[in-house]
C-alpha positions as CSV (number, residue, x, y, z in Angstrom):
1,X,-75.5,117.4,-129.3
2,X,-77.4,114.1,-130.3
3,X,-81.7,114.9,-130.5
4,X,-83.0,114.2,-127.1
5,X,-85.5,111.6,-126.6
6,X,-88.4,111.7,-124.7
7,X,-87.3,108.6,-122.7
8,X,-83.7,108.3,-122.3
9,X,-83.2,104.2,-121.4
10,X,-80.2,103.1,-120.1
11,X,-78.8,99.7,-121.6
12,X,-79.1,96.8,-119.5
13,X,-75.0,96.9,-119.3
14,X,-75.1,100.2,-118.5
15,X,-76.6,100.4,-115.3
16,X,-74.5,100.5,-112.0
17,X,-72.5,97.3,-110.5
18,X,-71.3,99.6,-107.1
19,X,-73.4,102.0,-105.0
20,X,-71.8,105.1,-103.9
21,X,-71.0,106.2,-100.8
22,X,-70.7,109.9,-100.7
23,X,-69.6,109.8,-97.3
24,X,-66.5,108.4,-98.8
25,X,-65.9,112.6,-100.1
26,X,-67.1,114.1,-98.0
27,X,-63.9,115.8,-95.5
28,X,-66.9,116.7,-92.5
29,X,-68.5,113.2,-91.8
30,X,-72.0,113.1,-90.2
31,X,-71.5,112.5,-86.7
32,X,-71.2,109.2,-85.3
33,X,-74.5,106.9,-84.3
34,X,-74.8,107.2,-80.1
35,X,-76.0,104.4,-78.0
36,X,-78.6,105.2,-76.3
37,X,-78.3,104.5,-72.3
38,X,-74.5,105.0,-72.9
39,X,-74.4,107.7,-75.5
40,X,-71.0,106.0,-77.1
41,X,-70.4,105.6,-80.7
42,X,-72.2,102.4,-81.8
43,X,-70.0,99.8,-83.2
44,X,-71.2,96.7,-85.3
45,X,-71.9,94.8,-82.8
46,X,-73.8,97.2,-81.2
47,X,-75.8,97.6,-84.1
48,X,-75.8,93.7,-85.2
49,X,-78.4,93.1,-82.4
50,X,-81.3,95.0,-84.4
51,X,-79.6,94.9,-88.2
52,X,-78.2,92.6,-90.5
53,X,-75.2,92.4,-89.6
54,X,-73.8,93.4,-93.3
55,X,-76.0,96.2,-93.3
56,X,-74.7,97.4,-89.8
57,X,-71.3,97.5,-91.4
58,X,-72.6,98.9,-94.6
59,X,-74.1,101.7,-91.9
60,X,-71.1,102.8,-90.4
61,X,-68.7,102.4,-93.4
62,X,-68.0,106.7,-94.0
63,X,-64.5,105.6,-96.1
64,X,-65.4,103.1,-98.7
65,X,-66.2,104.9,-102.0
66,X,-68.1,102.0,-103.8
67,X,-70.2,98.6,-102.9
68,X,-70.4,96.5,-105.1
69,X,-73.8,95.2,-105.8
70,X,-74.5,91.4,-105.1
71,X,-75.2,89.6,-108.2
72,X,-78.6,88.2,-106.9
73,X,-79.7,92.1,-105.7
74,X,-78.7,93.1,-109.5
75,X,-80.5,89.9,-111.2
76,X,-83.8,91.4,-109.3
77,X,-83.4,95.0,-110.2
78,X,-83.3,94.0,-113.8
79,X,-87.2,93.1,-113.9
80,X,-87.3,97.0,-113.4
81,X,-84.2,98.9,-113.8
82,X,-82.6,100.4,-115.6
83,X,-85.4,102.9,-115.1
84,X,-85.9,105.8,-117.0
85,X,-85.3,109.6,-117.6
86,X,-88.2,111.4,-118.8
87,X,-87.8,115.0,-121.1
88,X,-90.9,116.4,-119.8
89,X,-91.7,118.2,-123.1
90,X,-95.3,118.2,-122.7
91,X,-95.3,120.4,-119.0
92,X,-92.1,122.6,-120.9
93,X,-94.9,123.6,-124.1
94,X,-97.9,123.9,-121.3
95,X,-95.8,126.1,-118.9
96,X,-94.3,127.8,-121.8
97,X,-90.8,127.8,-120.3
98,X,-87.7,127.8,-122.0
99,X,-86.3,125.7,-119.3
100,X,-85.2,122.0,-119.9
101,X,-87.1,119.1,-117.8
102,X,-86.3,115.9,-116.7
103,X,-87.5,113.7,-114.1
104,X,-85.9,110.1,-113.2
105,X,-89.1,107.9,-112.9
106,X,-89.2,105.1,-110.4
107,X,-92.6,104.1,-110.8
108,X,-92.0,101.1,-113.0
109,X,-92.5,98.0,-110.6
110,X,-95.1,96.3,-108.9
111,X,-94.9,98.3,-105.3
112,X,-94.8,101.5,-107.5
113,X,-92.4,103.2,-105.7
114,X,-88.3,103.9,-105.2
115,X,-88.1,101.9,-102.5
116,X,-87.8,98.1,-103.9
117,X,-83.9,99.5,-104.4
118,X,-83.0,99.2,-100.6
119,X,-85.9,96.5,-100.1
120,X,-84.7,93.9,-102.1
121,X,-81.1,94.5,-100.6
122,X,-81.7,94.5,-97.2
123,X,-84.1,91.0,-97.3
124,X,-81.1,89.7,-99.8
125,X,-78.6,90.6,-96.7
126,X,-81.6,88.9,-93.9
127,X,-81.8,85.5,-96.3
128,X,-77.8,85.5,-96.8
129,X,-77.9,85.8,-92.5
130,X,-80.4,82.7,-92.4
131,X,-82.9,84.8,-90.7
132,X,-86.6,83.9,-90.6
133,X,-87.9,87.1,-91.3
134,X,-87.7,90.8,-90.4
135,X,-90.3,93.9,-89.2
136,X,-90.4,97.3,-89.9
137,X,-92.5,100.4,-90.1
138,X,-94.2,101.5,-93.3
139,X,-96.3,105.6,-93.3
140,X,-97.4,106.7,-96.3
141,X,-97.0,102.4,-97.2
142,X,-94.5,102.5,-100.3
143,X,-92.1,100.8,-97.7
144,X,-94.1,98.4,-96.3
145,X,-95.3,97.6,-100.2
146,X,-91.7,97.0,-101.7
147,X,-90.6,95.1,-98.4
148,X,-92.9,92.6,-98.2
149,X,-92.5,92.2,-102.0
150,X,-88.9,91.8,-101.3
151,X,-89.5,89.6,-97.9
152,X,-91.7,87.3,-100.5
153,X,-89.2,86.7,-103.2
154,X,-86.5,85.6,-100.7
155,X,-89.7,83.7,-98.5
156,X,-89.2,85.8,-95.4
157,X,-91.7,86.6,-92.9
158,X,-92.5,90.2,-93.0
159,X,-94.3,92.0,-89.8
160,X,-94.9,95.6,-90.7
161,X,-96.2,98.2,-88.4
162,X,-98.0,101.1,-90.4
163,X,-98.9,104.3,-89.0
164,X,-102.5,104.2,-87.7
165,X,-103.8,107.4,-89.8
166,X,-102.3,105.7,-93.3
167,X,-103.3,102.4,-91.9
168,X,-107.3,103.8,-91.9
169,X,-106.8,106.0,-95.1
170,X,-104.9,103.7,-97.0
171,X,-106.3,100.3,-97.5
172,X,-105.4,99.3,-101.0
173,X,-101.7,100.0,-99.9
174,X,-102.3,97.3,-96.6
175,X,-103.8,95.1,-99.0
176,X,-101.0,94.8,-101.3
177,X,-98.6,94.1,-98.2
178,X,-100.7,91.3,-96.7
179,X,-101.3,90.0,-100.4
180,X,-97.4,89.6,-100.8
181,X,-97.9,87.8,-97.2
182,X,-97.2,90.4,-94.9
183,X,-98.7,91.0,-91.5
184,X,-100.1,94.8,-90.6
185,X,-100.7,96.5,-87.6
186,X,-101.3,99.5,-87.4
187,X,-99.6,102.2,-85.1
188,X,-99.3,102.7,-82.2
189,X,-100.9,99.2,-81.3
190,X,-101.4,97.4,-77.6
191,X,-99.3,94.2,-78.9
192,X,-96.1,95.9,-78.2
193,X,-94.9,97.5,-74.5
194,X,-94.0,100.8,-76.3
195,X,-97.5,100.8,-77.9
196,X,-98.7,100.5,-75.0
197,X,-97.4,103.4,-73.5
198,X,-97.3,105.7,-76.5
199,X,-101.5,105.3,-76.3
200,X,-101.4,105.7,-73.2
201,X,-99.8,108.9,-73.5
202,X,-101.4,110.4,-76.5
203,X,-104.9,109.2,-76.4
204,X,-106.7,108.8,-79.6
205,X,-103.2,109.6,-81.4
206,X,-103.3,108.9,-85.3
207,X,-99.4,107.3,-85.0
208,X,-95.9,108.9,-86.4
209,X,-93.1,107.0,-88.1
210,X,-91.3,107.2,-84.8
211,X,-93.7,105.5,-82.9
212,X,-94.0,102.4,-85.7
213,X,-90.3,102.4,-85.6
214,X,-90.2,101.7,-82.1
215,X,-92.7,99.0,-82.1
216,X,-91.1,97.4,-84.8
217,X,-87.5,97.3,-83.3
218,X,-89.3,96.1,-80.1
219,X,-91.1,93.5,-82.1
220,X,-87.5,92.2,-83.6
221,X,-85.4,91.8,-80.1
222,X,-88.1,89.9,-79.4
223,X,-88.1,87.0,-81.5
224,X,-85.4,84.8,-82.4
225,X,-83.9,85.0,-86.0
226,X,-85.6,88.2,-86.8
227,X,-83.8,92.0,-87.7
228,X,-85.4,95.2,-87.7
229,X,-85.2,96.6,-91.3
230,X,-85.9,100.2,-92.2
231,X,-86.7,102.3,-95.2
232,X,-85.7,105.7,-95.0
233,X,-82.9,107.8,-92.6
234,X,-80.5,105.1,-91.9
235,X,-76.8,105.5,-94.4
236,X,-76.9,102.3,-95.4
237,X,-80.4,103.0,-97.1
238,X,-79.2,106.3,-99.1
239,X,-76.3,103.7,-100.2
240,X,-78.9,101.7,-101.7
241,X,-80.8,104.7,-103.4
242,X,-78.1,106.0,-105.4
243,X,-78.5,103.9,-108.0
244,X,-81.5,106.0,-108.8
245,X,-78.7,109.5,-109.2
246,X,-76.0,107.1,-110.3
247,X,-78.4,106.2,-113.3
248,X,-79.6,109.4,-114.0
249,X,-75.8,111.2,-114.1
250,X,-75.0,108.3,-116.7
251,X,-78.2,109.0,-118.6
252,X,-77.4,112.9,-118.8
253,X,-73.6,112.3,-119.8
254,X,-74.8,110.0,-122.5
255,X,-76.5,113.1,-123.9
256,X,-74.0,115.9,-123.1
257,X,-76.7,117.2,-120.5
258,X,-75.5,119.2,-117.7
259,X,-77.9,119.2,-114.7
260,X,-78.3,123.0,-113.4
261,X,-80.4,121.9,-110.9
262,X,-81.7,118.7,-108.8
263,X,-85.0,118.5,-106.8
264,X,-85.9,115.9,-105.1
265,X,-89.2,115.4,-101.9
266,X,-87.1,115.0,-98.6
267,X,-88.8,112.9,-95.6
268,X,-86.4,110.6,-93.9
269,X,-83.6,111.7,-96.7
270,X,-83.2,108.7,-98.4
271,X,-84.5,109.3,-102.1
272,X,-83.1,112.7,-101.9
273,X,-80.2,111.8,-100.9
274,X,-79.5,108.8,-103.3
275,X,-80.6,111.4,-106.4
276,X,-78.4,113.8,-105.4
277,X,-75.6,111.7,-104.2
278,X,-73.4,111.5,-107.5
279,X,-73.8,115.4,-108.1
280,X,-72.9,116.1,-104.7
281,X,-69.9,113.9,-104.3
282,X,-68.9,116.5,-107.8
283,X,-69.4,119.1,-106.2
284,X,-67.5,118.0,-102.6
285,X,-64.6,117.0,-105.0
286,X,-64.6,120.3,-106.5
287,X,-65.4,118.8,-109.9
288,X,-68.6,120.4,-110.8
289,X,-71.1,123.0,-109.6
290,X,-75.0,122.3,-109.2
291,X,-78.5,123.4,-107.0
292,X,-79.8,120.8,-105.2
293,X,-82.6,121.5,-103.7
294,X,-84.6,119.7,-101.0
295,X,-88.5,119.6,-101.1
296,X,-90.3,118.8,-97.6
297,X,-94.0,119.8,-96.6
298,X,-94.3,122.8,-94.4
299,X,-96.4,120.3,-91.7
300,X,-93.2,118.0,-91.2
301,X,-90.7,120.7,-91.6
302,X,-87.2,119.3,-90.5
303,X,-84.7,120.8,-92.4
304,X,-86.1,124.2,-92.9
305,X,-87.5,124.5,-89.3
306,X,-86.0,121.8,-86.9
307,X,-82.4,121.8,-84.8
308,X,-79.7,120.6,-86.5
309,X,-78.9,117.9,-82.7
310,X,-78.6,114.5,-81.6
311,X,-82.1,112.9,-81.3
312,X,-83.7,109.7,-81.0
313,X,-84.5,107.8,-84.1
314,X,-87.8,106.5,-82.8
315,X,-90.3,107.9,-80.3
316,X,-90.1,104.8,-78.1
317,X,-86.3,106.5,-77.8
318,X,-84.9,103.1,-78.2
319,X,-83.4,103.3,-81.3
320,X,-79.5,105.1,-81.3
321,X,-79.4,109.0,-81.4
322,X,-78.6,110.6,-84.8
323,X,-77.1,114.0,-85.1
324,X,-79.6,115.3,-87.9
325,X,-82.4,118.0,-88.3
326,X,-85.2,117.3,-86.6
327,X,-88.2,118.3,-84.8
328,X,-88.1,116.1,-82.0
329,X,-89.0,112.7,-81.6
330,X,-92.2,113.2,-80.1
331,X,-93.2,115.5,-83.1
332,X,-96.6,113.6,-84.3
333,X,-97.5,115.5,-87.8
334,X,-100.9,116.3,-88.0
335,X,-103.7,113.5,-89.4
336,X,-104.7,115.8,-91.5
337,X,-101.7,116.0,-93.5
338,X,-101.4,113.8,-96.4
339,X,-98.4,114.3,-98.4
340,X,-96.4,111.8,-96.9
341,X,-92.7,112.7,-95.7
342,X,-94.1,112.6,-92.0
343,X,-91.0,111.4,-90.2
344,X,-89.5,113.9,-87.5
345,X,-85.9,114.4,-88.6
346,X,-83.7,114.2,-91.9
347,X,-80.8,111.3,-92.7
348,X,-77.3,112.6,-90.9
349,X,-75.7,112.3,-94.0
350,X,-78.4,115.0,-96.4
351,X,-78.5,117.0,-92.7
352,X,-74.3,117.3,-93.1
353,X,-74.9,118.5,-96.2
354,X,-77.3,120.7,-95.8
355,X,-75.2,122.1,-93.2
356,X,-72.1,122.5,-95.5
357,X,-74.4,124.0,-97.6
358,X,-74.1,121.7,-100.4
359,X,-77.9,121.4,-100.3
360,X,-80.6,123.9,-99.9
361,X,-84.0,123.1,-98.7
362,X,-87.8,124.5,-99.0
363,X,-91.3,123.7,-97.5
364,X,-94.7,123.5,-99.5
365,X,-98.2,123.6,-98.6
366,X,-100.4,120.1,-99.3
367,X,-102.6,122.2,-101.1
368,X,-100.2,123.4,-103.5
369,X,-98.4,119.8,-104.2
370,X,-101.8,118.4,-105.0
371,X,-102.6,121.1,-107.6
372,X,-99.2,120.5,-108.9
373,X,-99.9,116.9,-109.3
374,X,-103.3,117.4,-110.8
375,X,-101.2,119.4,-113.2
376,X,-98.3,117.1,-114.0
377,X,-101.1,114.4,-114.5
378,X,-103.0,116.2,-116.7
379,X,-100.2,117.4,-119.0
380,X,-97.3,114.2,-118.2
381,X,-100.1,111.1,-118.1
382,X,-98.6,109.9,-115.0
383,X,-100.4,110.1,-111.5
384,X,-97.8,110.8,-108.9
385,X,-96.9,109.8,-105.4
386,X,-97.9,112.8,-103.1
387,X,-94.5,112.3,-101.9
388,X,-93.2,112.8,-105.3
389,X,-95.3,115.5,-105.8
390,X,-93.6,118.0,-103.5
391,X,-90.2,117.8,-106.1
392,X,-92.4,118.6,-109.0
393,X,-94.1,121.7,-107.4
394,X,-90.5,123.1,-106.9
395,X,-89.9,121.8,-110.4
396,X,-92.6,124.1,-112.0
397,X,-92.0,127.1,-109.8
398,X,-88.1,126.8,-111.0
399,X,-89.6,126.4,-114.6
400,X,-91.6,129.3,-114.1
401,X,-89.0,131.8,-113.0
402,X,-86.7,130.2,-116.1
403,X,-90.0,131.3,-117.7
404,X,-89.5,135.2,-116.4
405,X,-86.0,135.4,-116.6
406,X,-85.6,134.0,-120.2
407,X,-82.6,131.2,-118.8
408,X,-82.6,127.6,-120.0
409,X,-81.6,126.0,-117.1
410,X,-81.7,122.3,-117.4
411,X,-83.9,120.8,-114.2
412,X,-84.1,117.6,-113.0
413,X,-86.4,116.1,-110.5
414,X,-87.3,112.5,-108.6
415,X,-90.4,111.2,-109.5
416,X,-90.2,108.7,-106.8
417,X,-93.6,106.7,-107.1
418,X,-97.0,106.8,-109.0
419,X,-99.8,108.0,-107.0
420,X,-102.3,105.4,-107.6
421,X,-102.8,103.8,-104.0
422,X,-103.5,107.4,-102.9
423,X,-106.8,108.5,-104.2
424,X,-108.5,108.9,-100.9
425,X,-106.2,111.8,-100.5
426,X,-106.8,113.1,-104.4
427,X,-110.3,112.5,-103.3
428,X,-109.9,114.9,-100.5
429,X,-107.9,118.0,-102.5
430,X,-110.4,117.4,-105.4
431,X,-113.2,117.8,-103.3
432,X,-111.5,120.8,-102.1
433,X,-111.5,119.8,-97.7
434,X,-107.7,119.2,-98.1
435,X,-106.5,121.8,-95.3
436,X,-102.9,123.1,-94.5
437,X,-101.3,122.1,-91.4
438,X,-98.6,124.0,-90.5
439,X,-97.0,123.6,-87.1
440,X,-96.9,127.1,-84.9
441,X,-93.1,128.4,-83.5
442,X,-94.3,127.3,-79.8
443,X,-95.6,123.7,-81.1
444,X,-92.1,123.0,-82.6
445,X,-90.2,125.4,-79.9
446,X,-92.1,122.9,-77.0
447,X,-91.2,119.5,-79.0
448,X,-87.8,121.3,-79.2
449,X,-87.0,122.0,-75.9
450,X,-87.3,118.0,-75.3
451,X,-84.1,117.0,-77.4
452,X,-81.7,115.2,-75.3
453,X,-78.9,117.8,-73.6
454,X,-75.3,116.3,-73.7
């Protein structure tokens, strides 16, 4: 076996011309999108009102195996990919582990985060449409931060709609939007009719990714020559993300490295599922055998916790339903969680999965993902996302246990983002009034019991 770096880079020719769509292997599909108001299977046209219409077709598309990648979407991921995979030898001597790991780093642009992969495609497919510009919702921000990158290198109007407690806690990250030009509200706010009501509602409410979502669709039907765009959840945003597992499988076959495991944070699904895609389209076609594990916080816990039902996408319940795990869509995590990963249910596509049991899950305190970023800092010299930070928790205690049992497993993990827009919540855990939230049976039993019955 060749000696193994502590940065494995691709070459420039080496990184991926096609997404993949695992739903193209899979033999149980995720259940189709429902209208709501008639509760039928949407079609594209149904869909082409609020997307692109390329991306609505790229949404319902469950045969075709591979997209290729537009020429102008691959011209803009070279300024950052391909991106690299990291030997963490420094955190295998601290921890003392024989265990082997690696985490895929997709920190290396300016918006610091994973999601410029599906940002930069989705304003590419709005531009090609000869749309004026697009809205969406942003929570922890790393959306709203690559999209109005994106929305400013295509020169696209960008209206984003940023949940109210990130909104207050996060300035530096609604600076950088409305530095790359875009416009932030937060939410819920009293310019939309589903703002409106939501306040009216919930008094005082510190905002969920639902409730942006809904403002934001409403804020695209509304005005000519805009689309609604959206970061996380939605298929045709896990297509976009797998060039993040598609790189990392060609990384680890250029090195003979078998991947035992694969962690990555889950929120709305889409990271996750684009790093485990390729290994779980193996394992579907009977190829190969791995772990993949999902990592969500035990305050937004929708895999490991929610119903596995059609629900609404958004709280304003005007999206289409989606037959994924979830809480409910008028689950509103706690303000004082600060981890990220606050959205109420899981992508249909990493909730099949988990279902076929292809994918297991887990939930983790705040607390202890801050310590474990504190750690990984300290030993790695990277500050991660919070997000990101949940995966490399599980990471360590999977290290640990290597540690006890004497196995070299080989680990990988997502390090989705850097973590340097985030210090008001390192401030909080270092100055040790970071609490844990953690939802009681009745809260999520009463949410629960308001899933639509068909």
């Amino acid at each position: 076996m060749r000696e193994i770096p502590y940065k494995i880079y691709l070459e420039e020719n080496e990184m991926p011309t096609q997404w993949y769509n695992v739903r193209a292997d899979m033999k149980k599909k995720p259940a189709p999108l429902l209208m709501p108001g008639t509760l039928k299977p949407a079609t594209v046209d149904d869909l082409s009102s609020v997307f692109c219409r390329e991306l609505a077709q790229q949404e319902l598309d469950d045969t075709t195996r591979y997209f290729d990648i537009p020429t102008e979407i691959r011209d803009f991921y070279r300024m950052y990919r391909p991106a690299p995979l990291v030997r963490a030898y420094c955190l295998e001597k601290k921890l003392g582990t024989p265990a082997h790991i690696y985490y895929k780093f997709e920190g290396n642009n300016t918006s610091g985060s994973h999601k410029l992969n599906s940002a930069i495609a989705q304003a590419y497919y709005a531009k090609q449409q000869g749309l004026k510009g697009v809205t969406t919702e942003t929570g922890a921000g790393q959306w709203g931060t690559a999209l109005s990158m994106a929305c400013s290198y295509f020169d696209l109007d960008c209206q984003v709609y940023m949940v109210k407690c990130s909104y207050e806690m996060k300035p530096h990250r609604r600076e950088v939007m409305r530095t790359y030009g875009a416009k932030v509200t937060p939410s819920p706010s009293m310019t939309t009719n589903v703002g409106r009501k939501i306040n009216e509602e919930f008094p005082g409410t510190s905002g969920s990714l639902g409730c942006a979502i809904s403002e934001a669709v409403e804020a695209a039907t509304n005005q000519e020559g805009y689309r609604y765009v959206l970061g996380s959840v939605l298929s045709q945003v896990l297509l976009h993300q797998t060039i993040i597992g598609l790189e990392t499988k060609t990384a680890l076959d250029k090195y003979g490295i078998k991947a035992d495991m694969v962690i990555g944070c889950a929120g709305g699904g889409s990271n996750l599922g684009g790093l485990i895609s390729p290994f779980a389209g193996e394992m579907l076609r009977g190829e190969a055998d791995y772990e993949l594990i999902a990592v969500e916080p035990k305050s937004c816990p929708s895999l490991t916790r929610g119903t596995y039902a059609y629900d609404y996408c958004d709280t304003g319940k005007v999206c289409p339903l989606a037959k994924m795990y979830t809480l409910g869509s008028g689950f509103i995590p706690s303000a004082d969680h600060a981890g990220g990963l606050r959205y109420h249910g899981m992508s249909s596509i990493v909730s099949e999965l988990y279902d076929q049991g292809i994918l297991k899950a887990t939930s983790v305190k705040q607390t202890e993902v801050f310590k474990a970023a504190q750690e990984f800092a300290r030993i790695e010299g990277i500050l991660p996302a919070p997000e990101s930070s949940h995966a490399i928790k599980v990471a360590i205690d999977e290290a640990l246990r290597c540690k006890e049992t004497g196995e070299a497993k080989n680990i990988v993990f997502g390090l989705t983002g850097t973590g340097y827009f985030d210090m008001v919540s390192y401030q909080k855990f270092n100055d040790g009034v970071m609490a844990d939230y953690i939802p009681t049976d009745e809260e999520i039993a009463k949410v629960a019991a308001t899933l639509p019955q068909f």
